[in-house]
N, C-alpha and C positions, 0 to 999 in steps of 0.2 A: 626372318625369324629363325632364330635356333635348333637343328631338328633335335629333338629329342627322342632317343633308342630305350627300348626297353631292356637291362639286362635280360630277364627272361628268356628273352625270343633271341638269344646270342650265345647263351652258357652252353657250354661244350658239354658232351656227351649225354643231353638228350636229345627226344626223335625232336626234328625240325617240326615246327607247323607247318601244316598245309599250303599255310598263305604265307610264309616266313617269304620278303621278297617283293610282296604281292603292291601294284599299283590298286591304290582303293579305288580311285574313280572309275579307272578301267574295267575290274572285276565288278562292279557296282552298275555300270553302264551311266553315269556321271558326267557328263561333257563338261569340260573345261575353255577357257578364252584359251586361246595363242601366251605364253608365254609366262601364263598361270604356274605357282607352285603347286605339285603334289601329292597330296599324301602319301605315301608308303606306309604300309602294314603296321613295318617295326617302329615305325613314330610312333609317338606316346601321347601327342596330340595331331589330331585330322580336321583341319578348317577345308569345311566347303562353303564359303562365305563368298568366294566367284563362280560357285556352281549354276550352269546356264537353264534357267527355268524354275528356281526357286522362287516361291509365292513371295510378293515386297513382304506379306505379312509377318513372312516370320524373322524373328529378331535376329540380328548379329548371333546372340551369345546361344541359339540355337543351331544353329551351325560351324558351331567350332567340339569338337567332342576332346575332353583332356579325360584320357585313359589315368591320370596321373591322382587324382583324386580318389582312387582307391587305393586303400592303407598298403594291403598285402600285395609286394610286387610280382605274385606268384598268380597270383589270381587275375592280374590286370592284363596276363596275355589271354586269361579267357574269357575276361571281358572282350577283347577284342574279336577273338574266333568268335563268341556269338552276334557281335554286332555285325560286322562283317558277312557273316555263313547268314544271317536275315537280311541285307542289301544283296546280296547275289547270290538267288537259290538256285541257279542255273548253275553253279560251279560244278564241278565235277565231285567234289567232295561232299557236298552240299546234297546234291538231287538225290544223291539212292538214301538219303534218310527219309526214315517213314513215316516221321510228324512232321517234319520240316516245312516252314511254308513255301509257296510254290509262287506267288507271289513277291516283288519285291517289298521290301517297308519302302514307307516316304521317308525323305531323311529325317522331320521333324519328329517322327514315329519311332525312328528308331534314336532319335537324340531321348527322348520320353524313358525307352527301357535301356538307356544308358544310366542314365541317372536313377530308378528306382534298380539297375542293379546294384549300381555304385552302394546304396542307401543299405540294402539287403548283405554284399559282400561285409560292407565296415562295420554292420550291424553285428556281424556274426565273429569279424577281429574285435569286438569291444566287450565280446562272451569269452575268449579263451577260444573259438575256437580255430584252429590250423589246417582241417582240409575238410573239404566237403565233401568228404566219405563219413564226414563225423555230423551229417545233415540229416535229421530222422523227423517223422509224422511231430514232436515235442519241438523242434525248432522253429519248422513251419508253421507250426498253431499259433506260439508264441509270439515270431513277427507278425501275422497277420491281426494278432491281437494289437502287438503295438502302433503296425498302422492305420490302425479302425479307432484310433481313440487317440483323441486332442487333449493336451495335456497343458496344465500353467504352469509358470517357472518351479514353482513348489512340488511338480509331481501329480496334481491332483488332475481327475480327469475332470473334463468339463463339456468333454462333446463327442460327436463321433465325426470321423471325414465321410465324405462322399463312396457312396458306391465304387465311382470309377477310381479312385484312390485304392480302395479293398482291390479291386479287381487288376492293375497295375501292380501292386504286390506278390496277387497269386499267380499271376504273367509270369513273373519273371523266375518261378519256381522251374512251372511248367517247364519253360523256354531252356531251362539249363537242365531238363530230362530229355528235353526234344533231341537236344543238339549235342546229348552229351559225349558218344561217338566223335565226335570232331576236336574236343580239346587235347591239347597236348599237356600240360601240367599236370591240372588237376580236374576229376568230375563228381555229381553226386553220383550215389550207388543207385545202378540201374533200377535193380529190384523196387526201391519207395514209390509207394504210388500216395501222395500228401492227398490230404481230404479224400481216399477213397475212388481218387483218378476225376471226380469232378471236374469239370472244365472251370473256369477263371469267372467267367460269368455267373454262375451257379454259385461257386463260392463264395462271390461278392454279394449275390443277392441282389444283381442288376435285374432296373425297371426293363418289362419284356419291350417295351416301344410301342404297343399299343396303349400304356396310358394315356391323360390327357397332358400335353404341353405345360410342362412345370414354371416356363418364361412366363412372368408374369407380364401385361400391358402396362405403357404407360399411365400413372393416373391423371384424370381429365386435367385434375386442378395445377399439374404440369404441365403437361403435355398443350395447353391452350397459350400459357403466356411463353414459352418455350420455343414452340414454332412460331408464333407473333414475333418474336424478337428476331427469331432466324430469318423469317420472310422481310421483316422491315430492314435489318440489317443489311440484307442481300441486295434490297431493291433500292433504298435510300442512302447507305451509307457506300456499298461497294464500289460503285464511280468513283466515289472521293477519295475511298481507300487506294485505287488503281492508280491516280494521282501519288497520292503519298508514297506508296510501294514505287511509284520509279524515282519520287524526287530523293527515298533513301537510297534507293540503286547508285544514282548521280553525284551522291557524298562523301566522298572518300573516309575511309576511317582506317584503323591499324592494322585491322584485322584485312585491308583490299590490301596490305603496302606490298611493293613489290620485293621480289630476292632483292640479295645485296649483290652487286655487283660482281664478286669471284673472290676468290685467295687471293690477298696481293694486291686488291684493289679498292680504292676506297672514293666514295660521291666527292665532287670537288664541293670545298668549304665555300659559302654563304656567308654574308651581313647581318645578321638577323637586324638590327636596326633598320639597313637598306631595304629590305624586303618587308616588315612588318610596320615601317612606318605610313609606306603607299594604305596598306589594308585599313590603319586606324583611322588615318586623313580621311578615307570613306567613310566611315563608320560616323567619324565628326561631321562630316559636310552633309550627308544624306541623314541625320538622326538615325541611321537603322543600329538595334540595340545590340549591347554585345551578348554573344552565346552565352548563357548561364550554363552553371555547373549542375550535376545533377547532385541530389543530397546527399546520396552514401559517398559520393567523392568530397563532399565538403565538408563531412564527417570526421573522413580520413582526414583530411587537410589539417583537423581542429586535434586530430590525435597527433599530428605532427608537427604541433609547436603553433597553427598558425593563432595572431591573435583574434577573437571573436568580433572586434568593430572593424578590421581589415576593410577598408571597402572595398577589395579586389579578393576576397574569399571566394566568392562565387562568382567568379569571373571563368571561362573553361579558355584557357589558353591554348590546351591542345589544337580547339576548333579556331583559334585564331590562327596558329601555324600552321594549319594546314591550308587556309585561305591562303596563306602567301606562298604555299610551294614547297613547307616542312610538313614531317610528320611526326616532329614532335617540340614543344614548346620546353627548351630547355632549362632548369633550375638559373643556372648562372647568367641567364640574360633580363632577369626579373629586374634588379637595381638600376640598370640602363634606359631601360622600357617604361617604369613603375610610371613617373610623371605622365607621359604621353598616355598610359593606357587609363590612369584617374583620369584625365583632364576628358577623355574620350568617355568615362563612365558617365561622369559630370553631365554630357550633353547629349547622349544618348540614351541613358541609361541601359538596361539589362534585361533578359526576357531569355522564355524558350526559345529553341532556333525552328521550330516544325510548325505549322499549319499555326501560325500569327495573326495571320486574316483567314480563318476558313467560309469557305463556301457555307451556304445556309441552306437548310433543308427543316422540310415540313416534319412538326412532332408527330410521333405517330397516334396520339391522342385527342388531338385539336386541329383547328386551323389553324396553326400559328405557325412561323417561318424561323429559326437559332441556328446558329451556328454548327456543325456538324462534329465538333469536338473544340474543346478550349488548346491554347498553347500544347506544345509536346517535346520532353526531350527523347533524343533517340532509339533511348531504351523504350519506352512508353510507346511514341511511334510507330517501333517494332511490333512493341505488344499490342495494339488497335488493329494494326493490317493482320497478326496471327488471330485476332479476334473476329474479324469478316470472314479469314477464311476458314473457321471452325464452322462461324455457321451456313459457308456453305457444303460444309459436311453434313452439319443436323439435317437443311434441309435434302440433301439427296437420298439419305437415309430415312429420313420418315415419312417421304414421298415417295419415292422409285421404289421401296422393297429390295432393293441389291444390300448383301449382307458387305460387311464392312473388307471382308477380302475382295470382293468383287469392286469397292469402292477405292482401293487402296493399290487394283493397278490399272484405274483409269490414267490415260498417258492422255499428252497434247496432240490434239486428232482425234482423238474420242467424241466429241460430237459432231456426227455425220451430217450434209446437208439437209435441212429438213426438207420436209414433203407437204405438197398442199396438196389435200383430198377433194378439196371443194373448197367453196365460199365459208371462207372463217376456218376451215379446217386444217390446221396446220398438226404433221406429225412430227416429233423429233427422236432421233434416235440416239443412244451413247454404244458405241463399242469398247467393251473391255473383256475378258476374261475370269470365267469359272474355275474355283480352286476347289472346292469342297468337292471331293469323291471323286475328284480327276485325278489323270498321273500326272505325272510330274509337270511343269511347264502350262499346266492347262487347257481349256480349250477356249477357242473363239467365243464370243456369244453377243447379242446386241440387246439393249432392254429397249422398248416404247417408253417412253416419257412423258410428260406433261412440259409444259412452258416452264414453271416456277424451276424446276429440277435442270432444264437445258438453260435456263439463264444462271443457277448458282455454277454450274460446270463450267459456264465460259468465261464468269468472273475468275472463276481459280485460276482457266490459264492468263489470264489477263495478270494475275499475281502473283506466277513462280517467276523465281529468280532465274532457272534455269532456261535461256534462250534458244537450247537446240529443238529441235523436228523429237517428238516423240518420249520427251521426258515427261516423269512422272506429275502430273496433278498435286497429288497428296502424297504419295510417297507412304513409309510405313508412320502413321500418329497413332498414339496409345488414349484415344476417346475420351476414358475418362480423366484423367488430366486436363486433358482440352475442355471438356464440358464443363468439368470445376472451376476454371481460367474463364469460361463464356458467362457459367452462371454469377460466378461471382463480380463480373465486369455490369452486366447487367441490374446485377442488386447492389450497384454503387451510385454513390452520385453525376458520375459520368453520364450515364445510360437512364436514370430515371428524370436530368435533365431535359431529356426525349421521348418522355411519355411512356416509358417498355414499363409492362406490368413486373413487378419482384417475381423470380422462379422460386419456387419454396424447395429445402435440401434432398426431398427424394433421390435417389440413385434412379441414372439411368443408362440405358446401356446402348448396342447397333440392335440387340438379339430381340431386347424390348421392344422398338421401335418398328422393327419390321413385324411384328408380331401384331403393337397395337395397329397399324396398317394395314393388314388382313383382319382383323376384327371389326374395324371398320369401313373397310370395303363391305364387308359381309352384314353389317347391320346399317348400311344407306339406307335410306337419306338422312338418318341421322347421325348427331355423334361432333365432338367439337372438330374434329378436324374438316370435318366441310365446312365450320366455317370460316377456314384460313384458304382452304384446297378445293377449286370445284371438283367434288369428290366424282363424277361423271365420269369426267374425264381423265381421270385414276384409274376409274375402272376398265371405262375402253382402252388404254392407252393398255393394262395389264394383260385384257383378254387379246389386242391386236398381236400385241408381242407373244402370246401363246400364240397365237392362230400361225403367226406366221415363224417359229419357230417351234412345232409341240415338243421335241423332247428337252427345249432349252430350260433356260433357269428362272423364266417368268412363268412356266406352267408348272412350277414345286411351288410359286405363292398362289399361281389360281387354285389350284389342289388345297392349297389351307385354305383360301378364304372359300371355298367350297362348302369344305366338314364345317368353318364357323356358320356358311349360310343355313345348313342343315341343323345345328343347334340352335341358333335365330330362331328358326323357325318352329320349333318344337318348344322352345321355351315361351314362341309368343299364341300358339296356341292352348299351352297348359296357362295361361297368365286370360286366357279368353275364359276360356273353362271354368277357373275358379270366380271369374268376377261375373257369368251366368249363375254359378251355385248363389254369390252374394245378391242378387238381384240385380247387376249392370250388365241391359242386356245391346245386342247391337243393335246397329240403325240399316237404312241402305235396302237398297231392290232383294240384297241375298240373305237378309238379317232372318227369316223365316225357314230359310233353308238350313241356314248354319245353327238357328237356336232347337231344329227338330234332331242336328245332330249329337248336339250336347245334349238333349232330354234324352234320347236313347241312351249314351253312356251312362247320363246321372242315374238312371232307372235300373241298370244294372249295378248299380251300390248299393241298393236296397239288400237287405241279407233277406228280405220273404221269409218263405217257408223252408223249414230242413230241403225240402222234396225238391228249392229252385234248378232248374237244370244246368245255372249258370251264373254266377255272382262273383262281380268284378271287386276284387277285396283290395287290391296292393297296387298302390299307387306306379309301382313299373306294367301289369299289367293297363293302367289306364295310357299311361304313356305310349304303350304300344298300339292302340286303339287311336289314340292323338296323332300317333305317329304317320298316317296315312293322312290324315287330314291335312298336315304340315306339311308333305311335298309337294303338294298343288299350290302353297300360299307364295303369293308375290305381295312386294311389298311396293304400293304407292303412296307418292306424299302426304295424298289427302285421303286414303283409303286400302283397304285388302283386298286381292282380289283373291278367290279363291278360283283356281281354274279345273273345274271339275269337269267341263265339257267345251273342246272346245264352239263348238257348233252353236252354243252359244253367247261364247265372247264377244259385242257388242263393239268390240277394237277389229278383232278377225274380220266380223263382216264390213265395215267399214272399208277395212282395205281390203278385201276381198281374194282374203286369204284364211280361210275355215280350216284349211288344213293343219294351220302352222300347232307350233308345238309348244308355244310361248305367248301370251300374250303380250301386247304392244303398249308398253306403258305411256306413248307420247299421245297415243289416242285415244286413250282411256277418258269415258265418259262415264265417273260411279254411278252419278244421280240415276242413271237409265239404267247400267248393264246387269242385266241380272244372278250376275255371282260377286257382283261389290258390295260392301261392308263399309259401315262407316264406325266407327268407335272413340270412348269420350276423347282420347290420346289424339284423335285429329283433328276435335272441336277450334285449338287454336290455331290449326291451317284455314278453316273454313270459317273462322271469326276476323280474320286479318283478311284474309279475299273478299270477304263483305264491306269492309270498314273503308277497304282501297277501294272497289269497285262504289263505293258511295261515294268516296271522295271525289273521285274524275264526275262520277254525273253532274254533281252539284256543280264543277267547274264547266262543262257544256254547255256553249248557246243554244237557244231555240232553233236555231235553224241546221243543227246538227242531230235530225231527225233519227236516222240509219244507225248512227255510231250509240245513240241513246239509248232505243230501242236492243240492241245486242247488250247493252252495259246493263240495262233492265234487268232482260232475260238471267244473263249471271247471278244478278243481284240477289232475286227474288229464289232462283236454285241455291245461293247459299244459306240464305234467309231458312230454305224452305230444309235444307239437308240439319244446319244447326238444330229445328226445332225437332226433326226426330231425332237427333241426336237426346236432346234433353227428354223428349217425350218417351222413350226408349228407358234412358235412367229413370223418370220417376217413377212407370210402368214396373218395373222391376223391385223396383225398394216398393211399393205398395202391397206386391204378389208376396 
């Protein structure tokens, strides 16, 4: 590439900059490969695009910085001193400033306040104005005004941008008072202190971060036939795709052909008749059909004269020539050829050349056995195998919890051998790399997985093209691209041939996904993604990877699905609460304890007498009162436990351990324990364990005395748990 020099940083008789000279990686602390170009200062454009430890996530076009996009050439060398004096605040010029930061920016961070200076410098060349001494508390109100408000081509406003939009604005005010000691052209006048000397965040009006998480979850009515398609994809179709991804590997095309020989040298000349006759004589003798053309090429062909009843229109010649050893099927050998290649039409006829005969795999809706994809031309083809391996994107993200950078530099190697804990217990582990709030390069990190997650990972290496030790997986993908390409493949007739429920147009995103993920960790055992995911084993897999790394990146999703279990649980005992007020009261050994609990609060709603000492008026106050009640709640499939002592958990003494801090939800017996709870929301757990448990009796011989009698016992406990449940509800609508 060209270097390009700023005149600025060269005109004679001003003071040099600082950096006039200056290697940026070097000053920067930047590692470069062996034999990498470098930026220099006076470049007018800086590509760190071979920069060693840059996240796959961030794009090319963020890491090239063209100083050259801003108007004023005068100003574009102080675009540079700032950018630069924020990559290396260790400089000597740098450190004795007194807002300066003292940390380095990331480079993507500082690609960020290149371009909103860029945005702010042209802003203020498209006012008239010529130096930024002529920059007052009126100019800065003014941009910030302009970049708080969304505007249509007419001018008119129609919205406001984002906080962090405001607040990248008043940055880059700031940033040119901080630094402003350090330019050599031009600076603003020290004295301005815009908005009052407020800091950037304040001006913007940014959320403090103790809000609630603004990432919405996926919705159900997505999110269910979404991962269904991802998982069937994965499990049913990925084999076949692994197939097809090598048999296009094994296919030459133009795009594999090799250099040309050298100056001077040219491939020795060929028969095309000698050569292309052996290949048709096959085609005739064997009936295998000839490659068809794909449509927009037969299109072209129809715009270039050919006639429409041609029987050789959609013939791909290319893929003929390259069976005999060409790479490419030349115009002039058409008249020579034409007879032999009809006469081969005639008796072979014509077809895709990709999966002809494919394998047959089970619909994901029936028992029934189809084909795994009809015919394919190569483009198509292509797009099938990028379609398996999106969804083995979906599912590692909406199962693992790893956020889309952390997905995006898993490399080949990445899933580690797994481990067996015990009988059935299988762990598996992915290594890859934490980008978010690391420096540069990242850190190591491993996540626990589940099966579904360790098998979409090993189909992907099973489907890069790249054969070396330690190449990327995925590489940098843009999601939702990919998602739109998945969902719309799926809501075609390709894919509803195969039973996949239609995705409806919802947007979805990695941030959503990981989000609905810990929401649904956090309200087990239900929620549609257990019914794709045994969500159990989600969860140990996430608390193991806590356990065995705490400050890794699987203990910031137990941390969220924590605060969601905390809101769970608060919401389901305000949802108790009010359906005591309505007369739905509970069932279960602890139904008397917990309904004296609720009468105490309900009793302090009473407004009594002026004189009461005490009247719960404000539904946050009552929250607060619920609030203690909801830490002790664990949630079982067929019941609450409330664990208000353990001493006597009913689980604890079983296993003979009163002390523990937790009750044992695998030994949980509610019928008996006296802090279980039964409510209408679990009548359908205990109406289906009845119905099954009736089923196997009826199927028992008489002389299956032992196994009867236990099936009994069950029975007659669900039997007997259902009718307080109902006795309970009518009990309360009467009162």
């Amino acid at each position: 590439m060209t270097r390009i020099t700023s005149a600025a940083a060269r005109a004679p008789g001003l003071r040099p900059s600082v950096f006039a000279g200056s290697d940026v990686c070097r000053e920067a602390g930047l590692t470069l490969p062996g034999g990498s170009r470098r930026p220099a200062f006076d470049d007018d454009q800086w590509d760190f695009t071979n920069v060693t430890g840059l996240p796959v996530q961030l794009p090319l076009a963020h890491r090239r910085f063209d100083f050259t996009a801003v108007e004023d050439p005068r100003w574009r060398l102080v675009a540079k001193e700032l950018i630069l004096a924020m990559l290396a605040p260790r400089h000597d010029a740098v450190a004795p400033l007194p807002r300066a930061y003292r940390t380095p920016l990331h480079v993507s961070t500082a690609k960020g306040r290149l371009d909103e200076l860029t945005r702010w410098l042209n802003w203020l060349t498209s006012r008239g104005v010529t130096s930024l001494g002529e920059v007052d508390d009126e100019y800065c109100t003014a941009y910030l005004q302009h970049r708080r408000q969304v505007r249509d081509e007419g001018g008119a406003v129609i919205g406001e941008r984002s906080p962090a939009t405001r607040r990248a604005a008043a940055q880059v005010i700031v940033d040119l008072l901080s630094y402003g000691e350090l330019f050599t052209e031009d600076r603003i006048n020290p004295a301005l202190r815009p908005w009052g000397g407020a800091s950037a965040s304040a001006i913007a009006e940014m959320p403090n971060g103790r809000d609630e998480n603004k990432t919405p979850p996926v919705p159900d009515q997505v999110l269910q036939p979404m991962l269904a398609a991802a998982l069937y994809v994965v499990n049913a179709l990925g084999p076949h795709a692994v197939h097809l991804a090598a048999e296009l590997r094994g296919t030459a095309t133009m795009r594999a052909r090799a250099a040309a020989p050298g100056p001077g040298r040219r491939a020795p000349r060929k028969d095309p008749a000698a050569f292309l006759s052996p290949v048709l004589d096959r085609h005739h003798r064997d009936r295998d059909p000839l490659p068809e053309l794909m449509p927009s090429l037969v299109r072209q062909r129809l715009r270039n004269g050919w006639e429409p009843g041609d029987p050789l229109l959609k013939v791909n010649f290319d893929a003929l020539a390259r069976e005999a050893g060409y790479w490419h099927f030349g115009s002039p050998w058409l008249p020579a050829l034409r007879p032999l290649i009809e006469a081969t039409l005639a008796q072979a006829g014509l077809a895709k050349p990709f999966q002809r005969d494919a394998a047959s795999v089970r619909r994901s809706d029936r028992d029934e056995t189809i084909p795994w994809t009809g015919p394919l031309h190569r483009d198509e083809a292509e797009g099938l195998v990028g379609i398996v391996r999106t969804a083995a994107i979906i599912v590692v993200l909406a199962v693992s919890g790893m956020r889309s950078s952390e997905v995006m530099e898993l490399r080949a190697g990445a899933l580690q051998p797994h481990q067996e804990a015990g009988p059935g217990m299988v762990r598996h582990r992915l290594a890859s790399r934490v980008v978010k709030g690391q420096p540069l390069g990242g850190s190591a990190d491993e996540w626990v997985v589940v099966e579904p997650v360790a098998r979409a990972v090993e189909l992907a290496g099973q489907l890069r093209d790249d054969p070396q030790a330690g190449a990327l997986l995925f590489g940098r993908f843009a999601f939702a691209v990919r998602y739109q390409w998945f969902r719309n493949w799926v809501n075609s007739p390709a894919a509803q041939r195969l039973g996949l429920a239609p995705i409806p147009a919802d947007p979805v995103t990695p941030r959503m996904l990981r989000r609905t993920l810990a929401i649904e960790l956090a309200y087990r055992p239900s929620g549609l993604l257990a019914a794709k995911i045994h969500l159990k084993h989600v969860s140990v897999a996430t608390t193991e990877g806590y356990a065995s790394r705490p400050g890794g990146a699987q203990a910031e999703l137990l941390a969220e699905v924590s605060k969601y279990e905390s809101q769970r649980n608060l919401d389901l005992v305000w949802a108790e609460f009010r359906n005591y007020q309505h007369g739905v009261m509970p069932a279960g050994p602890g139904a008397r304890e917990l309904t004296g609990f609720f009468a105490s609060i309900d009793a302090g709603l009473d407004p009594g007498t002026p004189g009461s000492p005490k009247v719960q008026r404000s539904e946050r106050e009552i929250l607060n009162l619920l609030s203690r009640r909801a830490q002790i709640l664990h949630l079982g499939i067929a019941n609450y436990c409330w664990f208000t002592d353990p001493s006597r958990a009913l689980c604890l003494k079983l296993a003979g351990t009163p002390g523990a801090d937790r009750p044992l939800a695998g030994m949980c017996d509610s019928a008996r324990c006296p802090q279980a709870t039964h409510h209408p929301c679990h009548r359908p757990v205990w109406a289906d364990s009845a119905a099954t448990t009736k089923t196997f009796l009826d199927e028992l011989g008489p002389t299956r005395k032992t196994e009867k009698a236990r099936l009994e016992a069950d029975y007659h406990r669900a039997q007997q748990v259902l009718a307080e449940i109902d006795a309970a509800h009518r009990t309360g609508q009467e009162q």
